[in-house]
N, C-alpha and C positions, 0 to 999 in steps of 0.2 A: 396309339392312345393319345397321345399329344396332339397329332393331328384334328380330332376326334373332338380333343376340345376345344380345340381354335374353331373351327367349324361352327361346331354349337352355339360357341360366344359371338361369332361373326350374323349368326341368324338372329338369335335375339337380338343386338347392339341398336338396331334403329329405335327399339320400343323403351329401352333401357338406360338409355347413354343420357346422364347427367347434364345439365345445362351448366356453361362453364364462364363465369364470370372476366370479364377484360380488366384489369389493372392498367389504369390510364396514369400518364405522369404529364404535369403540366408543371407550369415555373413555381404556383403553388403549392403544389405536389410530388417535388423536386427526389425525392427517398417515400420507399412503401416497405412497408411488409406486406407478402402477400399467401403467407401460409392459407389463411382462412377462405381463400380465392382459387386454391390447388386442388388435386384429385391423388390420388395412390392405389397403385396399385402395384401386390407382392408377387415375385415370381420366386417359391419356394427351391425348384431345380436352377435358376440362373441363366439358363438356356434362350430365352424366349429373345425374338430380335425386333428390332426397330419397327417394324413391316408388323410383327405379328400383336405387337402394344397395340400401334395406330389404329390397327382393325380391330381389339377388343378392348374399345374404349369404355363400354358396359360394365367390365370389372374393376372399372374407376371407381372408388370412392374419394365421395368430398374430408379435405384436414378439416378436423374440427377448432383445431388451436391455431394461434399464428406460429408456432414452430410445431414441426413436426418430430417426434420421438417414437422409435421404433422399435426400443428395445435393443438387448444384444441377438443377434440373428444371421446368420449364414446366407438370408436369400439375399438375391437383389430387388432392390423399392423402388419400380417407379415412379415417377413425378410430373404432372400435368398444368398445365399452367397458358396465359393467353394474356400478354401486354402489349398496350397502344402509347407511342412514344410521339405527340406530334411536336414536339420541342425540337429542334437543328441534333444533328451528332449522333453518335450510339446512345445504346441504352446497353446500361451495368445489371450483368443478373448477379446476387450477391450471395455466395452461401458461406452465415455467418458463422462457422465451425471449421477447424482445423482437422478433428481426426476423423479422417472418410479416406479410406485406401483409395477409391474407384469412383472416377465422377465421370461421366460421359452425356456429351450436351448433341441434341438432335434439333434439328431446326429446317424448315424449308424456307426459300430465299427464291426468288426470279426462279420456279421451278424445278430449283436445285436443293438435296438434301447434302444441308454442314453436318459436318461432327467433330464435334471437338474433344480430346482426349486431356482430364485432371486428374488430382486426387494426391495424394498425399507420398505414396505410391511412386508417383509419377511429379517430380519437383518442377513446378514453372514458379519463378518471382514474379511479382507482378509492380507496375509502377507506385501503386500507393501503397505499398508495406503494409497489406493489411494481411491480418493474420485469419486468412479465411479462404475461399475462393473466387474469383474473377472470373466472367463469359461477358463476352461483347455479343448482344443481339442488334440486326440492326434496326436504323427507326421507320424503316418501309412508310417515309411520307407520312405517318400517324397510321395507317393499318394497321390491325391486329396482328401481331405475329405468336403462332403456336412454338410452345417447348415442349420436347420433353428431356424430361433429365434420369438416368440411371447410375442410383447409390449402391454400391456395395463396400462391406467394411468387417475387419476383427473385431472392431470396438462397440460399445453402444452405437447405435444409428441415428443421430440426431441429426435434422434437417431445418435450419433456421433460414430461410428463404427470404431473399428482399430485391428490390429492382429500381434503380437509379437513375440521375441522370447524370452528369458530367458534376453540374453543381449542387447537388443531393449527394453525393461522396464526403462531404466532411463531416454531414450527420452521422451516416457510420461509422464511422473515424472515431469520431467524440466518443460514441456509444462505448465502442473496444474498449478505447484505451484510456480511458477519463478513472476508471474504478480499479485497474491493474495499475496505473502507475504509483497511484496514492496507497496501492496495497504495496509495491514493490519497496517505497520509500518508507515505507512504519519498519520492515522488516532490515532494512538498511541499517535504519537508526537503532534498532534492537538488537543487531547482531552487532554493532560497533561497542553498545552501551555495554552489551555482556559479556565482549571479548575482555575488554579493560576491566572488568569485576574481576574474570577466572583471573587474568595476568597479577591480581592486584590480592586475590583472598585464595589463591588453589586449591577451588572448589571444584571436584571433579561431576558434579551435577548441572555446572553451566558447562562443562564442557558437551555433555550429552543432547543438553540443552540449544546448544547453539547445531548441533547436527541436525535433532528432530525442525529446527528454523530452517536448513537450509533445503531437508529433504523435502520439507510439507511444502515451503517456499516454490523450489521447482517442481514439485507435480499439478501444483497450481497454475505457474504461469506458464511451466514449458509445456505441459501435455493437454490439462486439463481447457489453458484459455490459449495455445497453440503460438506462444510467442517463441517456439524452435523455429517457427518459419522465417524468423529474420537472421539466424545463425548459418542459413547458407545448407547446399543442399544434402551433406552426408548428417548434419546435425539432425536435420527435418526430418529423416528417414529415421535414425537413431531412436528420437524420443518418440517420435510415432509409432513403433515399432515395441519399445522396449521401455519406455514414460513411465508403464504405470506399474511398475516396478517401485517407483520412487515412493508409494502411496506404501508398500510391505515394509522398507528401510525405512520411512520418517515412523512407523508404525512398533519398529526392532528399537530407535534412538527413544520414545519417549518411553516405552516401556521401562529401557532401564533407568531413566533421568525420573519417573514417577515413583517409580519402587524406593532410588535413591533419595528423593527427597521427601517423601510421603514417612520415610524409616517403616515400609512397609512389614518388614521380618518382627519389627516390635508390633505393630499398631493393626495388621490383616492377615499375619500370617498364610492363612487360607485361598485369599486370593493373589497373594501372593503367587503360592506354585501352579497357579492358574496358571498366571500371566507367562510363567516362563515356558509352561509347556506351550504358548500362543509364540512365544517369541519363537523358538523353534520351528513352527508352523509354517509362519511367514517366511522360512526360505522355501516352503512351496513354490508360492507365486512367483518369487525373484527366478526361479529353476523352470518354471513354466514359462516365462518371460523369455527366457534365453532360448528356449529350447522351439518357440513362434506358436506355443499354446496360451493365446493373449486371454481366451475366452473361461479357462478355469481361474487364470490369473486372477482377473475380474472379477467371478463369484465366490472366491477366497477372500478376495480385500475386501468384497460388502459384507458379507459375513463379520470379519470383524472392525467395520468400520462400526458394527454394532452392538460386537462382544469387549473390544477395549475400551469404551469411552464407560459404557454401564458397570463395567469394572471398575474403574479409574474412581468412578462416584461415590460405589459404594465403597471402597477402600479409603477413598476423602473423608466419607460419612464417618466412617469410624474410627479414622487418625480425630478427624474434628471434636465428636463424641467425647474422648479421651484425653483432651486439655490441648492440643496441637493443633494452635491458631491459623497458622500458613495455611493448612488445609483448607480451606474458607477459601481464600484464592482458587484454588486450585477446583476445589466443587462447584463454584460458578464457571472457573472457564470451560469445564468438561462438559457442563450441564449446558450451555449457550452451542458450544459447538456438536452435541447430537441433537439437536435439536436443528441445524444446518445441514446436517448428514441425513437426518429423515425426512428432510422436508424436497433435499436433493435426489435421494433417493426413489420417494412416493413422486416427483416430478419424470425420473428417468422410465418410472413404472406404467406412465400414465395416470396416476392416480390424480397428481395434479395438474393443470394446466401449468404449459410451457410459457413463461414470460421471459422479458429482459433482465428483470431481475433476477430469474432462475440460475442464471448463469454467473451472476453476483453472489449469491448464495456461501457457493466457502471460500473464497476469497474474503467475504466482510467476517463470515463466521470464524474461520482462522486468525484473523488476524485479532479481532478480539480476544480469542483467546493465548493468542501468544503473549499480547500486552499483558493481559490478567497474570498469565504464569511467571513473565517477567517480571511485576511488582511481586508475585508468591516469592521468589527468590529472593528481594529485597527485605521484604519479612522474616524470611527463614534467617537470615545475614544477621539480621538487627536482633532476632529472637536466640540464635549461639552465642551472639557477642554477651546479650545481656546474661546466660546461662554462665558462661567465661566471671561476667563480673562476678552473679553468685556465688558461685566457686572459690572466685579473691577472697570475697567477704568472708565466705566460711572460715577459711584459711587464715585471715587476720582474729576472726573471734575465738579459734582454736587458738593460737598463737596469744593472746592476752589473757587468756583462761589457764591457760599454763604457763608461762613466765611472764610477771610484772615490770620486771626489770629489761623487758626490750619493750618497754611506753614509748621511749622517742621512736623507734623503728615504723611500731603501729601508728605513729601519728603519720610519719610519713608515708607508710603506702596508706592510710586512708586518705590522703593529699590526693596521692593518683587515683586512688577510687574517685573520688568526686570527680579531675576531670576525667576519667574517663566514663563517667555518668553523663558528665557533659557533652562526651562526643557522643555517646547512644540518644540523647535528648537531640542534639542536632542532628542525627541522621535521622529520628523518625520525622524531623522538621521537613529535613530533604524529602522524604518519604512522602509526605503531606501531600507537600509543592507539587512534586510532580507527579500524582494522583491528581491534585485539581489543574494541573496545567493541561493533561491530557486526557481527563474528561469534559474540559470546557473547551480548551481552544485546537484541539482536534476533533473533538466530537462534532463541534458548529461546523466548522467549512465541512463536514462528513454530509453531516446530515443535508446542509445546503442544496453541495452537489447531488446529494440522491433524490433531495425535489427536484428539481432543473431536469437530472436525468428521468423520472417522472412525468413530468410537463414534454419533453422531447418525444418520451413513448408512446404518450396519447396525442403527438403531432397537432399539440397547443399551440407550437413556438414558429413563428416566420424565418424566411433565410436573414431577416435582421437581427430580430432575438437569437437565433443561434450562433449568430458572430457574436454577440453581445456575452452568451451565454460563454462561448468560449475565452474571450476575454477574463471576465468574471472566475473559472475554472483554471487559468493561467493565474489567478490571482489569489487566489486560494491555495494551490498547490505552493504560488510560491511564500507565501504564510506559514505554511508548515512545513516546509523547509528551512526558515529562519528559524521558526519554535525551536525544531530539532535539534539544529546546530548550537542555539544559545542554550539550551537545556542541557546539553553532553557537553560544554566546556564549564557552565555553570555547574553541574553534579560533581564533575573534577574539581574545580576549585572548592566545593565544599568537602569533598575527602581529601582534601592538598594535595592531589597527584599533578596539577600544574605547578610547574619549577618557574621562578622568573629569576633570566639569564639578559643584563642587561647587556647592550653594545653598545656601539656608536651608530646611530642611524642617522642619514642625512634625507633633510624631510624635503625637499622640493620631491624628487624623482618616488616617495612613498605618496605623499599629499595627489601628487599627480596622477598616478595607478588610480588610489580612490575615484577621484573626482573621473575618471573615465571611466570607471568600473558605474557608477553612478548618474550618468549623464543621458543615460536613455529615459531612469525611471522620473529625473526633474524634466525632462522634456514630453514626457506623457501629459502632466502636470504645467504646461508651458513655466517651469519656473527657472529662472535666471543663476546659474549656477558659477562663483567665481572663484579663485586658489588666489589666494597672498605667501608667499613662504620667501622672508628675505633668501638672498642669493649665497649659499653656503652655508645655511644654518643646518645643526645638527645638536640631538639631543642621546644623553647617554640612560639605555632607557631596554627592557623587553621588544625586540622590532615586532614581534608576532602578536604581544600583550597589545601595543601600540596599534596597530594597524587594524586590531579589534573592535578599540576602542572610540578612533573617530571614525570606522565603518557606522559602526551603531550608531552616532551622535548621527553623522551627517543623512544617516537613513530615518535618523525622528526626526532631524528638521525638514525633509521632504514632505515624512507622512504630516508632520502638522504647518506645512507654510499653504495656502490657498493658491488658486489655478494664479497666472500672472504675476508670483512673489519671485522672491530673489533669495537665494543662501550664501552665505560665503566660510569659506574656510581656510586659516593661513596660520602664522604664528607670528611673537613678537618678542622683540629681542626683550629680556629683563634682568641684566645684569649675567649673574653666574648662570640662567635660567635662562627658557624659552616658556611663553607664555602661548599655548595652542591654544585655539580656539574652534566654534561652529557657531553661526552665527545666521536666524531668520528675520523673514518678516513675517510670521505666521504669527496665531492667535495669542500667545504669548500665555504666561504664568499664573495664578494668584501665589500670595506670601507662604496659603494655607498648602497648596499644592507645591512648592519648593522644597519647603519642608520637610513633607512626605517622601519626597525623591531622594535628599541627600543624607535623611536622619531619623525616616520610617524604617520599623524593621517587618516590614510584608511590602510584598511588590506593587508596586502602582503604575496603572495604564489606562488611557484614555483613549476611544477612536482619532481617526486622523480625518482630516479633513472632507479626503474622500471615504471617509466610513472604512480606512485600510484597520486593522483589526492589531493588536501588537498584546505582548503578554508579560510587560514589565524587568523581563529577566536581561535586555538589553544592556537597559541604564544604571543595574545593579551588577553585573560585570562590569561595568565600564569603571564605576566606583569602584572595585574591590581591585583592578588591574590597574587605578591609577595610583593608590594608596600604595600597591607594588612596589613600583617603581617610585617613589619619594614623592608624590604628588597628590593634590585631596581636588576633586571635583567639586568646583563652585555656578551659581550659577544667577544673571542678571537677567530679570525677566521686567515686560510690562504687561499687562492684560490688554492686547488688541493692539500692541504696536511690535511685539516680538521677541525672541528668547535669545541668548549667547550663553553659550555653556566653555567652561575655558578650566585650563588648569595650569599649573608649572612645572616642568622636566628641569632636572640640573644638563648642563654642558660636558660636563665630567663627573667621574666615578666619586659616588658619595655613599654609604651607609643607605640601603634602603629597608623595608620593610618587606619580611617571606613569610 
């Protein structure tokens, strides 16, 4: 029967067979996609061989997308294609997915049929750490050279197809890894922020919390965006194999961390013993997983990638309903993230076309909502403490409604009442802060990068703009990694969980570290970078407060000194005292703007010269960490001749300020 129909298809093939478009790469044209330039054709048994494709090229059909999706399916897909390389070197066939068991590349060359054996399956590294697969075709002079390529896989069947040249490689580079690393780094700072909350309040809801981070985390980047392929070859095979597993366990961690924080038992009872009979479920798939049935795994986890999040909502709905504010948090972040699950979903389905963005989809959509759920937490904290206070209060108006004679008692716990009204009025400050710190100065470089990566997808950008572009993306990320780091030692110092433990620091060999830690980003800048630090001087003082301190300084006077300035940084002797300073020649201060800096209470920031971006929280740890250590930030500015920022450390141990 088989026979039978190769036959058949061989007799029609001349009347039928599809005109196949050439994917040319020139210096212009350095990176393609070329799904929409491809043909497919499914072989239901698997059987069918090299010989018997070539010859029923008639059951080609043209991709309609520039990636191809194929559902989850047992056959194997082949893959038709024809690119003309006249540029010097090989040409890169690029397939931008990770989980494909079986890739097998057919080519003819000087009358000889290659074949080359991939797939996930089957571990080869390849030189540029890309998390996908690599085929060398060669560039036969610019002649067209035919592929074809055969997919088989457990997984969905996604086939994102592109072709290269040598220097058309860091396009796709950029494309990978531009939107995973900046998801990789929210999730950093999240799970750093959260661990020091549990240590700090022993709330067994961040603990759950920080699980559901790390499992979603890695189904994201190890399975779903195939970054196992840089852990080397038994790891590759692992998560490929057994990944999506990770999707059933981060799906067990939020359960109980939503139940636990929603106080589900009070507020939905109902869907409550849903959830649990769901929780139970999901060692389905994890037992499916182990056992190499990937493919029920799969149709269990979308299932309920659809049944927990509609739960989750309505459960929100009606803790919120019910006077339990946190919930608000928590029904946006559920509500944003199905809405990334169905759109992912209806993409895998076909329903909608396959973009670059597609593949951006829960990565952005997760992490959103991690953020979201991590301010809910912050809410719920400030919303028990304040419940704690009413409780004091009851307890003091019981207490004075029945004996007159403990007045002075009640004066003084309402003493502590007030501050500790006072520290609920400052954390919802914190609270604020860092709601608009990271809806503005994360959101910006976000949304940036995802024009940029926009403009790239529609091959707007030259091989100049896309050096440019990367640049600019190096500069952004490193942005919000400052954010971060100043944010999380800022949140600590606003709940005093930083201690300052002065020593003896001796500042040439610390000054020194800076000013090299430093000397790449003033030389970007061409600006003139110099250290003063008499010879043996040392101040008795926080090293790690200290070292914070003129990191920041010396990194404003970068961002605001102009291309050709000069900075300097040193100290100077004053008595029992060392007088440290930073010192530019950049645009310098008004009176009004000084001010603000040392005696405003909201933060203030201004671009830097090259439009570098900063979010105030810098120069107000610097102030809070100099005050530490027995010292007040002061500061000598001109408008358009330049700024010096200095303060005074004692020499020896004196009484400071904790």
């Amino acid at each position: 029967m088989r026979k039978l129909i190769i036959c058949f298809i061989l007799l029609i093939a001349p009347q039928l067979l599809p005109a196949q478009s050439t994917n040319t790469l020139s210096s212009d044209r350095p990176y393609v996609r070329i799904g929409k330039t491809t043909s497919w054709l499914v072989d239901p048994s698997g059987r069918l061989s090299y010989q018997d494709v070539k010859q029923s090229g008639a059951a080609f059909q043209p991709i309609q997308h520039d990636i191809g999706a194929f559902g989850i399916t047992k056959a194997a897909v082949w893959i038709h294609g024809q690119v003309s390389n006249p540029v010097t070197g090989v040409t890169h066939l690029l397939v931008e997915f990770s989980n494909i068991d079986s890739l097998t590349l057919y080519y003819e060359y000087q009358g000889e049929v290659h074949i080359v054996q991939s797939g996930s399956m089957q571990y080869k590294p390849n030189n540029f750490h890309y998390h996908g697969f690599t085929f060398e075709l060669p560039a036969a002079d610019g002649q067209p050279v035919d592929f074809w390529l055969r997919a088989r896989t457990g997984n969905a069947l996604i086939v994102p197809l592109a072709v290269a040249t040598g220097e058309g490689l860091p396009s796709a580079l950029t494309v990978m890894y531009v939107v995973e690393l900046l998801y990789l780094g929210v999730v950093i700072a999240l799970f750093c922020y959260n661990l020091l909350l549990y240590f700090w309040i022993k709330d067994q809801a961040y603990l759950w919390y920080l699980g559901y981070l790390v499992a979603l985390a890695g189904f994201n980047l190890l399975y779903l965006r195939g970054f196992h392929y840089s852990l080397g070859p038994s790891a590759a095979l692992f998560f490929n194999q057994y990944g999506i597993g990770l999707a059933a366990v981060s799906y067990m961690f939020t359960i109980r961390f939503s139940t636990l924080f929603l106080q589900s038992r009070k507020y939905a009872p109902l869907q409550t013993r849903i959830l649990r009979v769901i929780f139970w479920v999901l060692i389905l798939p994890v037992i499916a997983v182990a056992a190499g049935w990937r493919e029920p795994a799969i149709r269990i986890n979308e299932l309920c990638s659809f049944c927990i999040p509609i739960l989750f909502i309505w459960m929100a709905l009606r803790a919120y309903r019910r006077g339990y504010k946190p919930a608000l948090y928590f029904l946006v972040a559920w509500s944003l993230l199905l809405v990334s699950i169905i759109l992912f979903v209806m993409t895998n389905l076909g329903i909608l076309h396959y973009t670059t963005l597609s593949f951006q989809i829960l990565p952005i959509g997760s992490a959103v909502e991690m953020i979201l759920l991590s301010l809910a937490l912050g809410h719920r904290y400030a919303l028990l403490k304040k419940e704690k206070i009413e409780m004091q209060q009851a307890h003091l108006d019981y207490i004075t409604s029945q004996n007159n004679v403990l007045e002075d008692k009640v004066a003084l716990r309402t003493q502590e009442l007030a501050k500790m009204m006072q520290n609920l009025r400052e954390s919802n400050t914190v609270k604020d802060k860092l709601l608009g710190i990271i809806s503005h100065d994360l959101r910006t470089p976000l949304g940036t990068l995802s024009g940029l990566l926009e403009l790239l997808e529609m091959k707007a950008l030259s091989p100049q703009e896309i050096k440019e572009f990367a640049q600019m993306a190096r500069q952004h990320i490193k942005h919000i990694n400052s954010t971060m780091h100043n944010m999380l030692n800022w949140s600590l110092s606003q709940m005093n969980r930083i201690e300052t433990r002065p020593v003896k620091v001796e500042l040439a060999p610390l000054f020194q570290l800076i000013g090299d830690t430093y000397r790449f980003a003033a030389a970007q800048k061409n600006i003139r970078l110099e250290i003063a630090v008499p010879p043996g001087a040392t101040v008795y003082a926080d090293d790690h407060q200290l070292e914070l301190v003129i990191r920041n300084l010396l990194d404003n006077a970068i961002k605001f000194t102009p291309r050709e300035g000069s900075v300097a940084i040193g100290g100077r002797d004053a008595g029992n005292r060392v007088e440290l300073y930073v010192t530019d020649s950049g645009n310098g201060l008004n009176s009004e703007s000084v001010y603000k800096i040392l005696y405003g209470n909201k933060l203030y920031s201004t671009d830097g010269t090259a439009n570098e971006k900063g979010t105030g929280l810098g120069l107000w740890l610097c102030k809070e960490f100099v005050a530490n250590n027995g010292g007040e930030l002061k500061i000598n500015s001109i408008p358009g001749q330049g700024s010096t920022f200095y303060f005074l450390l004692p020499k020896e141990p004196v009484a400071v300020a904790m």
